[in-house]
ZAMARGU-4260 file (C-alpha; in steps of 0.2 Angstrom, whole numbers, plus 5000, padded with zeros to 4 digits):
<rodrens>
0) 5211/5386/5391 | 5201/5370/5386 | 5205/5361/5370 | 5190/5351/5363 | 5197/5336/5355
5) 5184/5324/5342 | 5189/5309/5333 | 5181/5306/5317 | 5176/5287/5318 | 5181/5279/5299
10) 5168/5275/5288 | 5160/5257/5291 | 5163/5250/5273 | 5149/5236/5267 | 5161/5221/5265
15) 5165/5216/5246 | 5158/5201/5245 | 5141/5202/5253 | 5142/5220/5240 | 5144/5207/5226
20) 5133/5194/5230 | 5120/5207/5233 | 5122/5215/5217 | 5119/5202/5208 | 5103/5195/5216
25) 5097/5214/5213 | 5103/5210/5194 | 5093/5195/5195 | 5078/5201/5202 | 5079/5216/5192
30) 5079/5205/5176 | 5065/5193/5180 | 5055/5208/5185 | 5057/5221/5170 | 5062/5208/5158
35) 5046/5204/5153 | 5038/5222/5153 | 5056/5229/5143 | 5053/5215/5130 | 5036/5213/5128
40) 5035/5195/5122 | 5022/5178/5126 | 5036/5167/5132 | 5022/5154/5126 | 5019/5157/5106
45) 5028/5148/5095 | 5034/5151/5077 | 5041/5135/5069 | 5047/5145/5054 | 5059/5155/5066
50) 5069/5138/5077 | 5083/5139/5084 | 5087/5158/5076 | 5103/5166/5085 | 5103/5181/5095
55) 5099/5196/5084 | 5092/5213/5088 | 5073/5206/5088 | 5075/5189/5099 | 5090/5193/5112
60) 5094/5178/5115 | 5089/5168/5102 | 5074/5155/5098 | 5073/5138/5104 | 5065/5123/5094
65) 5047/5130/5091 | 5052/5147/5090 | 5049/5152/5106 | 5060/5169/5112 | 5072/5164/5126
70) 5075/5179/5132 | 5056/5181/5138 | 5054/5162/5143 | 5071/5163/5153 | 5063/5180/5163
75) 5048/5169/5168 | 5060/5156/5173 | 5071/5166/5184 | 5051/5174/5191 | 5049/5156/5198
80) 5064/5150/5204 | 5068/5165/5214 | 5051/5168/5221 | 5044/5152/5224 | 5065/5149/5234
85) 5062/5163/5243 | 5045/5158/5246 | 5050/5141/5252 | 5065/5147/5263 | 5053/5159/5273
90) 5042/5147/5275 | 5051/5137/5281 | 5059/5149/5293 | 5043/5152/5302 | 5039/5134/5309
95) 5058/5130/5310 | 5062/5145/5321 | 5045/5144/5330 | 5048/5125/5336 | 5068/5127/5340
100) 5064/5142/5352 | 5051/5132/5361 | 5060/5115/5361 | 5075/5126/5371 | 5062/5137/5380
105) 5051/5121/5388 | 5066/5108/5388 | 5061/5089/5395 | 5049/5079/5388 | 5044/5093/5372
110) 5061/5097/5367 | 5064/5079/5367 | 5050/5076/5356 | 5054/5091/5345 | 5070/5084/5342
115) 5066/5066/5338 | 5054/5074/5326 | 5067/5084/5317 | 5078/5068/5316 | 5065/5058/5310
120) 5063/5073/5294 | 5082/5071/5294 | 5082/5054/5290 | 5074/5057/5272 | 5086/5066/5260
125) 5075/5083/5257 | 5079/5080/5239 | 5069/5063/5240 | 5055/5070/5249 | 5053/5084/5235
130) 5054/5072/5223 | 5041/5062/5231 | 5027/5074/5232 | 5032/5079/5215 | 5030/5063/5207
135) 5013/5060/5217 | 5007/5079/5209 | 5017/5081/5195 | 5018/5100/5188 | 5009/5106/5202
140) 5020/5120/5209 | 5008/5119/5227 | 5018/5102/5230 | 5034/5108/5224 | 5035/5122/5238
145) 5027/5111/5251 | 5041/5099/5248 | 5053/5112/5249 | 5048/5121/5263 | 5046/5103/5272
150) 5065/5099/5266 | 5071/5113/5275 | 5064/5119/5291 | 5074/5106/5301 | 5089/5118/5297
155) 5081/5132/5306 | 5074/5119/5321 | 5091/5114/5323 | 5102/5131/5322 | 5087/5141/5333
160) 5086/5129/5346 | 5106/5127/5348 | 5107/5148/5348 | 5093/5151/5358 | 5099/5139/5375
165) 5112/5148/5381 | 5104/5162/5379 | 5091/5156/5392 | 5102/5152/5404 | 5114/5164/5402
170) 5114/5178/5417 | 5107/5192/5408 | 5088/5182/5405 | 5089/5174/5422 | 5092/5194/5428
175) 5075/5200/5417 | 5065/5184/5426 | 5068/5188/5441 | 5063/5208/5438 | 5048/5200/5430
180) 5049/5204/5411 | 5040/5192/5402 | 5042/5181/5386 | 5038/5195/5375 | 5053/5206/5381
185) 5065/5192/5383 | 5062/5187/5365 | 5062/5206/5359 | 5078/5211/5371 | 5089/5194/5371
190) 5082/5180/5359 | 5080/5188/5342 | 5098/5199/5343 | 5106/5184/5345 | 5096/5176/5332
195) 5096/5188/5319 | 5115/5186/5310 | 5113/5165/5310 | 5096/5169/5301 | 5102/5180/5290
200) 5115/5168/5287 | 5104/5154/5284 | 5091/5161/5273 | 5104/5164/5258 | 5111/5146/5260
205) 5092/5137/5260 | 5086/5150/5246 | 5100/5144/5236 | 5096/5125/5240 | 5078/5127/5236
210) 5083/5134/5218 | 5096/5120/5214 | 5081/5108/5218 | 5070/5116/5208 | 5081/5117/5193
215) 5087/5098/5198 | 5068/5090/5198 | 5065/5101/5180 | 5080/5095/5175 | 5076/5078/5174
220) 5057/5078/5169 | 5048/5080/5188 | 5046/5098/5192 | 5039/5112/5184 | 5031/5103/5168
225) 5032/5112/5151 | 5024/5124/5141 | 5031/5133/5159 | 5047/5141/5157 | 5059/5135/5172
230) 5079/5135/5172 | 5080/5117/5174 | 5068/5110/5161 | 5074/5125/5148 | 5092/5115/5151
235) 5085/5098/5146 | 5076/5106/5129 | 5092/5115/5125 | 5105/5100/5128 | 5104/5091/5110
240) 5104/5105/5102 | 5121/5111/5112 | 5134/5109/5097 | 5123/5120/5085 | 5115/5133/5097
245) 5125/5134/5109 | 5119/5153/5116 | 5102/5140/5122 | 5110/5129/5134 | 5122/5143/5140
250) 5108/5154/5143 | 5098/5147/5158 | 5113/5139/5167 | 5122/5157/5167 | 5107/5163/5176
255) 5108/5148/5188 | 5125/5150/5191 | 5123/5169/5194 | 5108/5167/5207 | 5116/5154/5217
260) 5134/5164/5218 | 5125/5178/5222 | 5117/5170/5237 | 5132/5160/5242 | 5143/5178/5240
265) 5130/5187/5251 | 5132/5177/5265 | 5153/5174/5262 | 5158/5187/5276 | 5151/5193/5291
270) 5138/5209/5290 | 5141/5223/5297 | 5132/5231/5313
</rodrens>
């Protein structure tokens, strides 16, 4: 008599804070997407006879000085800081990765080149080298995301290249050379798994950075100029008015908050395979 014995694996549960910080990027992007269809509102015209009205069932969030409905200008807002972070971080992804896998691949005389070049970016704060190319093109949202993307892609460098070396050396690549699988395979098969969880680490952390520069530069006059809605500049036309409209400043620096936890949260525990 043969007894068949199975053992039910347990479900693989999504951890609860990677859960939390992607539901509120969803939130988030779900609100800069729809927002602006679901209200239906020119963030841009203004109404002087209607400033700084509270929240009521036709301005969700209230009016700011000119009249302007919040709740449409902060879904525009939270358009551009979370695509043009997301856009940066990528971006900068690309070359960053790109350069640290051939700096560990070739070694000698280009890894050592490679590296001085990413300590020579390093030297300049990536704040200050946004805040430079903003100030040369003020408003101009082409050298915003260049200086981000700039700011960031030494991160990748670094963090690919460290990964990526002992992977080359290590017996398994040295076992597919001398079989004769080329670049391609050892990328696909051994480089990328390796990769892939410090990536997906990494992206969250400089997506999050990109939008606490953006909002920082439009907090204090240099970034994204007005009549363009943008969290940080909202924050500096709602600060005097704090102690009588309150709901204004609170507004845009909710959302700020809520977009950068939810980054931070995604990336707070491992992933699951």
């Amino acid at each position: 008599m043969t007894v068949h014995l199975s053992l039910a694996l347990p479900p693989r549960r999504w951890p609860l804070r990677p859960a939390l910080g992607l539901g509120l990027l969803l939130l988030v992007a779900t609100f800069s997407l729809l927002g602006p269809w679901l209200i239906g509102v020119d963030p841009a015209v203004q109404s002087l006879a209607h400033s700084l009205q509270p929240p009521d069932s036709n301005h969700w969030l209230g009016t700011d000085l000119l009249g302007r409905d919040v709740f449409a200008r902060l879904t525009h807002a939270a358009q551009l800081s979370l695509g043009l972070a997301l856009l940066a971080a990528l971006s900068a992804a690309v070359p960053g990765v790109l350069l640290g896998l051939i700096a560990a691949w070739r070694g000698g005389a280009v890894e050592r080149t490679l590296v001085l070049l990413a300590d020579a970016a390093m030297s300049l704060p990536g704040l200050l080298l946004v805040l430079l190319l903003a100030a040369v093109a003020p408003g101009n949202l082409g050298a915003l995301y260049l200086g981000l993307s700039l700011s960031l892609w030494v991160e990748y460098f670094r963090v690919s290249r460290a990964a990526a070396r002992p992977v080359l050396a290590g017996d398994a690549v040295q076992a597919s050379r001398l079989l004769g699988f080329g670049p391609v395979y050892l990328l696909r098969r051994h480089l990328l798994p390796a990769l892939t969880p410090l990536l997906g680490t990494l992206l969250p952390f400089s997506a999050a950075q990109a939008v606490l520069a953006l909002a920082a530069l439009g907090f204090i006059g240099v970034g994204v100029q007005p009549p363009t809605p943008e969290l940080g500049s909202m924050m500096t036309e709602f600060l005097p008015f704090y102690a009588e409209a309150p709901w204004l400043i609170a507004a845009p620096v909710a959302l700020l908050m809520l977009l950068v936890l939810g980054m931070m949260l995604f990336v707070g525990e491992e992933m699951p395979e």
